[in-house]
VOPAGU-2260 file (C-alpha; in pm, 1 decimal, decimal comma):
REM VOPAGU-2260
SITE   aa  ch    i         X         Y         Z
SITE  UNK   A    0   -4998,3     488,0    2952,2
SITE  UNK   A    1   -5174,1     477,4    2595,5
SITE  UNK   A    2   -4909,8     363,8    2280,1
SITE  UNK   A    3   -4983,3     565,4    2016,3
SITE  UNK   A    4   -4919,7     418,3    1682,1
SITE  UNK   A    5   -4608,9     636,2    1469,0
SITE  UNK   A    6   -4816,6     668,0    1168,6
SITE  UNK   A    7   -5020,4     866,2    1396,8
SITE  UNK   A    8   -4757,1    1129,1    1545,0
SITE  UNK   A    9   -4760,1    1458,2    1385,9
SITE  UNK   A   10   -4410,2    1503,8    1230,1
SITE  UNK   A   11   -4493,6    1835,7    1129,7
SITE  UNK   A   12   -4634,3    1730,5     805,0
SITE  UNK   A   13   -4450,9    1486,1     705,9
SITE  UNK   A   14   -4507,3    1152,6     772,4
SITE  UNK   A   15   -4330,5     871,4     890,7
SITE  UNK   A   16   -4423,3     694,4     504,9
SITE  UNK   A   17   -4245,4     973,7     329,5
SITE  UNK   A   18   -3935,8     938,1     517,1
SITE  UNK   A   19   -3896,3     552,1     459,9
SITE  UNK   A   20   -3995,8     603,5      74,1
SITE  UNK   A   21   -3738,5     855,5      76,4
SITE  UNK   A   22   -3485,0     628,7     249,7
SITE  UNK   A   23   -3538,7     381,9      29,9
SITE  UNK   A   24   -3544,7     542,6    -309,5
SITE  UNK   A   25   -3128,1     740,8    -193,9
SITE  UNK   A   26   -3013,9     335,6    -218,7
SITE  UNK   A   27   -2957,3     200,6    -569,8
SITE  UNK   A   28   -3155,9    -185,8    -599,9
SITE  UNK   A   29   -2880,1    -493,0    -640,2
SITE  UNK   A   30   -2982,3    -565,3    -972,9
SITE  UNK   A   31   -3000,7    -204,6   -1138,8
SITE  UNK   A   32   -2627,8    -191,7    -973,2
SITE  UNK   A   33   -2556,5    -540,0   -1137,1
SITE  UNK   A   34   -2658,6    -442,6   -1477,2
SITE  UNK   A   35   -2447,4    -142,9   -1419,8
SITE  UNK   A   36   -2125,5    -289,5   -1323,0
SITE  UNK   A   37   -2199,7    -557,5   -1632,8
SITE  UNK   A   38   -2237,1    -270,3   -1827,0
SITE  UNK   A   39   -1964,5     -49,5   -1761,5
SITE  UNK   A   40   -1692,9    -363,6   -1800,4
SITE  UNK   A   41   -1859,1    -481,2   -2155,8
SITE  UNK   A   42   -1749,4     -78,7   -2253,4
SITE  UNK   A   43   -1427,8     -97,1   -2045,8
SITE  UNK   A   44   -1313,7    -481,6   -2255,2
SITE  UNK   A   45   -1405,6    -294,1   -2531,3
SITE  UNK   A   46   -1205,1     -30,5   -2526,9
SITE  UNK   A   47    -897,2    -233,0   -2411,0
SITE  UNK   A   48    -956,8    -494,2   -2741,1
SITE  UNK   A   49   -1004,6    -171,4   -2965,0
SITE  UNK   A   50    -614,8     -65,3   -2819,8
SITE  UNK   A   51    -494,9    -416,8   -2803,1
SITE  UNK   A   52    -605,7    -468,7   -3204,1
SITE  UNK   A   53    -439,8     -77,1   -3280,6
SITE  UNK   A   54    -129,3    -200,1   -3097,4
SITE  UNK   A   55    -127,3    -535,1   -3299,5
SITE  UNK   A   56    -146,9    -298,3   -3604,2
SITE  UNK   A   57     158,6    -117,4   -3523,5
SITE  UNK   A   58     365,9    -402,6   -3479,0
SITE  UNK   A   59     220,6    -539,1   -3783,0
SITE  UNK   A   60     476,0    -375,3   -4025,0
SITE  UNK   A   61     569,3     -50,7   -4182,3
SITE  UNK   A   62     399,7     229,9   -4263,0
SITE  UNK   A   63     352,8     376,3   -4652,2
SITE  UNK   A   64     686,0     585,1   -4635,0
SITE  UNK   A   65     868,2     242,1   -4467,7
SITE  UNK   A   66     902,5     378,0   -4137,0
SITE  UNK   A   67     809,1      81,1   -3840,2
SITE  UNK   A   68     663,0     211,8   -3533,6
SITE  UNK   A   69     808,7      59,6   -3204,7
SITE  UNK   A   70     553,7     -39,5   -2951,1
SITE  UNK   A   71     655,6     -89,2   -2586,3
SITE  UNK   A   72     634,4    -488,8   -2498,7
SITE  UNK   A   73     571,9    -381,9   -2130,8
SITE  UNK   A   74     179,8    -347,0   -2084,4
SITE  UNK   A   75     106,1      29,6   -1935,7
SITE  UNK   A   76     -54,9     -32,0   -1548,2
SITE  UNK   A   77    -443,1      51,3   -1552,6
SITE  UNK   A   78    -306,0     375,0   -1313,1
SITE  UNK   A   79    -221,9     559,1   -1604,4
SITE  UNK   A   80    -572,6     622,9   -1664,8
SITE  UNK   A   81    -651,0     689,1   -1300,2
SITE  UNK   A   82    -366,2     944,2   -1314,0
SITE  UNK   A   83    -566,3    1222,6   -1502,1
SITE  UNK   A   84    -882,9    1182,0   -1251,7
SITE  UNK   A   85    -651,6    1235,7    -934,6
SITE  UNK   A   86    -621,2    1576,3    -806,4
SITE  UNK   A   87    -334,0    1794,5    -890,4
SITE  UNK   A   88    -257,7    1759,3    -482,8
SITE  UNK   A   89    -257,3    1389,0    -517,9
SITE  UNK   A   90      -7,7    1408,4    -835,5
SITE  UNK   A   91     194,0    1652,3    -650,5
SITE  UNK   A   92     278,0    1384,4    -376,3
SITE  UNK   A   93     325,2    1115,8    -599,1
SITE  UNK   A   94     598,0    1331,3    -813,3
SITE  UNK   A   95     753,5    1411,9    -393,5
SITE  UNK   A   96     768,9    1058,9    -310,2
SITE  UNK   A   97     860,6     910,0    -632,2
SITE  UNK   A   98    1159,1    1205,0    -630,5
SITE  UNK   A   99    1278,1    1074,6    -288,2
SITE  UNK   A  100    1312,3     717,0    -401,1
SITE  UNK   A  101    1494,7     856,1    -706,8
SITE  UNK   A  102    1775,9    1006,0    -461,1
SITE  UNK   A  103    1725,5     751,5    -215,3
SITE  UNK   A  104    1840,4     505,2    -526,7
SITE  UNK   A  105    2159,3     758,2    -616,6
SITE  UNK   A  106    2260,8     804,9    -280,7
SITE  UNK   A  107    2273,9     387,2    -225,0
SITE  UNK   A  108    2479,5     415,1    -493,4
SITE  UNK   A  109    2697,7     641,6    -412,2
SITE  UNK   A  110    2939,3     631,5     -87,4
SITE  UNK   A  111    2946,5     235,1    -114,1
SITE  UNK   A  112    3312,7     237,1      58,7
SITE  UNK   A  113    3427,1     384,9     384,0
SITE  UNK   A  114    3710,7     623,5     280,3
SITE  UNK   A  115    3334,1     783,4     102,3
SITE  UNK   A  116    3165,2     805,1     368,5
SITE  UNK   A  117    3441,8     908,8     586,3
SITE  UNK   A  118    3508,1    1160,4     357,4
SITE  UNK   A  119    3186,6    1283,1     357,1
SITE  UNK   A  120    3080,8    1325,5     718,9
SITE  UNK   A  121    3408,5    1535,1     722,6
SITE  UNK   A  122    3255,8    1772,4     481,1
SITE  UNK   A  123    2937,5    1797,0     689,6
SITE  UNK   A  124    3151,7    1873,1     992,6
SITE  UNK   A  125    3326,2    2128,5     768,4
SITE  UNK   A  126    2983,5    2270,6     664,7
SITE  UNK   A  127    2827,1    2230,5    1034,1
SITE  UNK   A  128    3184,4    2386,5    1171,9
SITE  UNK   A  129    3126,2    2726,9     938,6
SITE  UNK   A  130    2769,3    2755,6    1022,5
SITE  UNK   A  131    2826,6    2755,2    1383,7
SITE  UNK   A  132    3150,4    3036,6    1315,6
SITE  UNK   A  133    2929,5    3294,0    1082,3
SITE  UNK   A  134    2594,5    3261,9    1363,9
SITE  UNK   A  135    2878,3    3307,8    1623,7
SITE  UNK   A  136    2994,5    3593,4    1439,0
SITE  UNK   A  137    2661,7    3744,0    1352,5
SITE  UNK   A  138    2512,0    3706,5    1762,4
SITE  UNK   A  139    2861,0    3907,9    1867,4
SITE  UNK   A  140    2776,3    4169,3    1647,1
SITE  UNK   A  141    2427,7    4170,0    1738,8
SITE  UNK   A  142    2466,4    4198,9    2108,3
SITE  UNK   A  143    2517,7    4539,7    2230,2
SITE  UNK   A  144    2869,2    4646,1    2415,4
SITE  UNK   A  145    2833,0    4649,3    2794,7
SITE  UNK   A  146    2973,9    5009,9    2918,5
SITE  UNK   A  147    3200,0    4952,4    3226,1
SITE  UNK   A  148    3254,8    5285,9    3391,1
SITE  UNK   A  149    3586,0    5290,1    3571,2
């Protein structure tokens, strides 16, 4: 058996080279990536100074007609920004999930004592109780009379 060397196989014009230069060149070098990253946070501490000084401004005093602006103490989390690059799908289960914490929060509130709670499983009985009457009612009239010759 004769070993044939792979720059030798025929790869149906394309050689074994031109898939390793193309291999190589689809990964970005470390340092190009570096200067990238270094880059992209010089623009990114820049931006967040630029707001930090405009906010400072604000608070400074009042305006020419005497009117002060109130600025929020509490610093915004950096997910507002990532809010408008999410997809509309994404947003939409955010605004589900932050909903059902919203009544998971009202209904710990609510029905703290036992007389509430009592009082409230015996209006879901109620409820449960006329839902079972009207299908009841609805399957009897549904189902056809049985004849009974006598």
């Amino acid at each position: 058996m004769r070993l044939t060397p792979l720059k030798d196989i025929d790869c149906g014009g394309v050689s074994l080279d031109a898939f390793l230069q193309q291999h190589r060149d689809s990964y970005v070098p470390p340092r190009q990536l570096n200067d990238e990253a270094r880059r992209f946070l010089a623009e990114f501490e820049a931006k967040e100074k630029e707001e930090q000084q405009r906010l400072d401004a604000l608070k400074s005093g009042a305006d020419a007609e005497g009117w002060q602006t109130v600025v929020p103490k509490k610093r915004r989390s950096v997910f507002h920004v990532l809010d408008q690059n999410r997809s509309a799908k994404t947003n939409l289960a955010l605004a589900q999930l932050q909903q059902k914490r919203i009544q998971k929060g009202k209904k710990h509130l609510q029905d703290f004592y036992s007389f509430q709670q009592a009082a409230l499983k015996a209006k879901r009985m109620d409820r449960l109780a006329r839902q079972v009457m009207k299908v009841k009612k609805t399957s009897q009239a549904l189902m056809p009379r049985k004849f009974n010759p006598v």
